[in-house]
C-alpha positions in Angstrom: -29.0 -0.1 -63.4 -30.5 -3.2 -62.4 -28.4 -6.5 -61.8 -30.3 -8.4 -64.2 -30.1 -6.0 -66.7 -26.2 -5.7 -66.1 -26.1 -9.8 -66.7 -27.8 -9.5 -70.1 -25.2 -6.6 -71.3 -22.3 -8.8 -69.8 -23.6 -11.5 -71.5 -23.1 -9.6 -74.9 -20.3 -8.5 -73.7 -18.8 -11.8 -73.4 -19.7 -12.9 -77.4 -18.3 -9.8 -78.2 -15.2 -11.0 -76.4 -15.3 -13.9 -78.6 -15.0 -11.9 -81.6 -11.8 -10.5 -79.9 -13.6 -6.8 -78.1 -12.8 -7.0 -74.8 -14.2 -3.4 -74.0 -17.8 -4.0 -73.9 -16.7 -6.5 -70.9 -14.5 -4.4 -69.4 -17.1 -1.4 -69.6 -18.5 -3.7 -66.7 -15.9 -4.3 -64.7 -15.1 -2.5 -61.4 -12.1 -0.5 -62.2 -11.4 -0.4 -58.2 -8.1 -1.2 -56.9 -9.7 -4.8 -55.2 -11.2 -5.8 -58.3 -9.9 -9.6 -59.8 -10.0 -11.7 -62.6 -8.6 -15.6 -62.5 -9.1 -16.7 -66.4 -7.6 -19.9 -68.4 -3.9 -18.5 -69.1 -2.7 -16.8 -66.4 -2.1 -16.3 -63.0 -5.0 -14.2 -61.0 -4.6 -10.8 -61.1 -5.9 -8.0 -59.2 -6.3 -4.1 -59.4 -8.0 -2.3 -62.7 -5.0 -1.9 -64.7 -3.7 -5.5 -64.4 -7.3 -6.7 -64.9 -7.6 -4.4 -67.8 -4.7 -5.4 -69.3 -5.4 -9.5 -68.6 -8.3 -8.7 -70.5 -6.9 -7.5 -73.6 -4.4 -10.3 -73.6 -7.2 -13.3 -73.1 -9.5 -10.8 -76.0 -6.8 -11.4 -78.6 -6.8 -15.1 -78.2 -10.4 -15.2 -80.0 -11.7 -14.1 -83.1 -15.0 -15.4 -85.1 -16.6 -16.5 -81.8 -19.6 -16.0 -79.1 -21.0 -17.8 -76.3 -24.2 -20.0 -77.5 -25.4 -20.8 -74.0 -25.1 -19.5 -70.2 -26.1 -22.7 -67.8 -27.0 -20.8 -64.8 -26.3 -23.5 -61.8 -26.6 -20.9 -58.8 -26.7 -17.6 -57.7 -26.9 -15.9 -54.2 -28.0 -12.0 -53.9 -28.0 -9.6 -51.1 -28.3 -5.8 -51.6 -24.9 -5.4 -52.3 -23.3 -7.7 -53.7 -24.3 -11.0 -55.6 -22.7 -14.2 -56.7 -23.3 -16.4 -59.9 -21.9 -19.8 -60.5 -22.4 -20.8 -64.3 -20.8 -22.9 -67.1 -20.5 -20.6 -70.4 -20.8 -22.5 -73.8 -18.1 -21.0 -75.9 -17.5 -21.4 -79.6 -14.2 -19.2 -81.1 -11.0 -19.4 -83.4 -8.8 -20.0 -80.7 -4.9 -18.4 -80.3 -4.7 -17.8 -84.0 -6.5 -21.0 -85.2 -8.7 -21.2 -88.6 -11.0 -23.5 -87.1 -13.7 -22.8 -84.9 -13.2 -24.9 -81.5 -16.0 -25.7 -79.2 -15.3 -25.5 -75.4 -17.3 -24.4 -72.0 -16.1 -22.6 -69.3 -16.6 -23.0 -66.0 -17.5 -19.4 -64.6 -17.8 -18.0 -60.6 -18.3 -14.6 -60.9 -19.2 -11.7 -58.2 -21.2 -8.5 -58.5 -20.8 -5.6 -56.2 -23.3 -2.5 -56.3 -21.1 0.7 -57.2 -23.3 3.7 -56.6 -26.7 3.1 -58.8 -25.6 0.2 -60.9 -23.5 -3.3 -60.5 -19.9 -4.1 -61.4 -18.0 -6.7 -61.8 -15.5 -7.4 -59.0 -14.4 -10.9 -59.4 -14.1 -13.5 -62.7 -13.1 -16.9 -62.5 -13.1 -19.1 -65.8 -11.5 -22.0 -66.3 -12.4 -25.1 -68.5 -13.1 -27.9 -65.4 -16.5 -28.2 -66.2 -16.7 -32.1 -66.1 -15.4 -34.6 -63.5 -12.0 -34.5 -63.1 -9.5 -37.7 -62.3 -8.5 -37.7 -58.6 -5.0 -36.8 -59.8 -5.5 -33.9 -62.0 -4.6 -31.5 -59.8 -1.3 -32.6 -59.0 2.0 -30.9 -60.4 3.8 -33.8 -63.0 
């Protein structure tokens, strides 16, 4: 499959995550032993089954949601691999909530050609998508 038609499924597959269906998006993901994910509530994991299950943990934090907008900022591509830097417009009940809540994520993630089609190999989402204060990043 071709890389840009692997971006448009995981692009559905990340609304569908919204709603709470993490297996779309994981239907994406490498399921090697190097793959990683580094998302809002957790510490990074790697390897399939730790990503898999990091995955159905973030999943039932959402319900009633999708992504209304993919900001593409950058992306480098070589044959085999390829590496997307984007800020994800999200939109979701949130950890049980009855409201909707509005939020973007900051998004790095890297493709690797598996055989004939692309994987995911790495995510990294967290919500520093504005300028931050000099001192955010220190432990208080």
């Amino acid at each position: 499959m071709q890389l840009d038609e692997v971006i448009d499924q995981f692009h559905q597959a990340v609304s569908d995550f919204a709603k709470g269906d993490p297996e779309p998006a994981k239907a994406i993901f490498s399921h090697g032993g190097d793959v990683s994910l580094a998302n809002p509530w957790g510490p990074p994991v790697v390897g399939w089954e730790r990503v898999s299950e990091a995955l159905d943990s973030a999943a039932a934090r959402f319900k009633d949601g999708r992504v209304t907008a993919f900001d593409a900022l950058t992306k480098h591509v070589t044959t085999h691999l390829a590496c997307f830097l984007d800020i994800e417009h999200w939109q979701a009940k949130v950890g049980g909530g009855d409201k909707i809540s509005l939020f973007d994520l900051r998004v790095t993630s890297i493709y690797r050609l598996e055989g004939d089609t692309w994987a995911l190999v790495h995510r990294h989402a967290d919500p520093i998508a504005t300028q931050q204060a000099p001192d955010a990043v220190l432990r208080k």
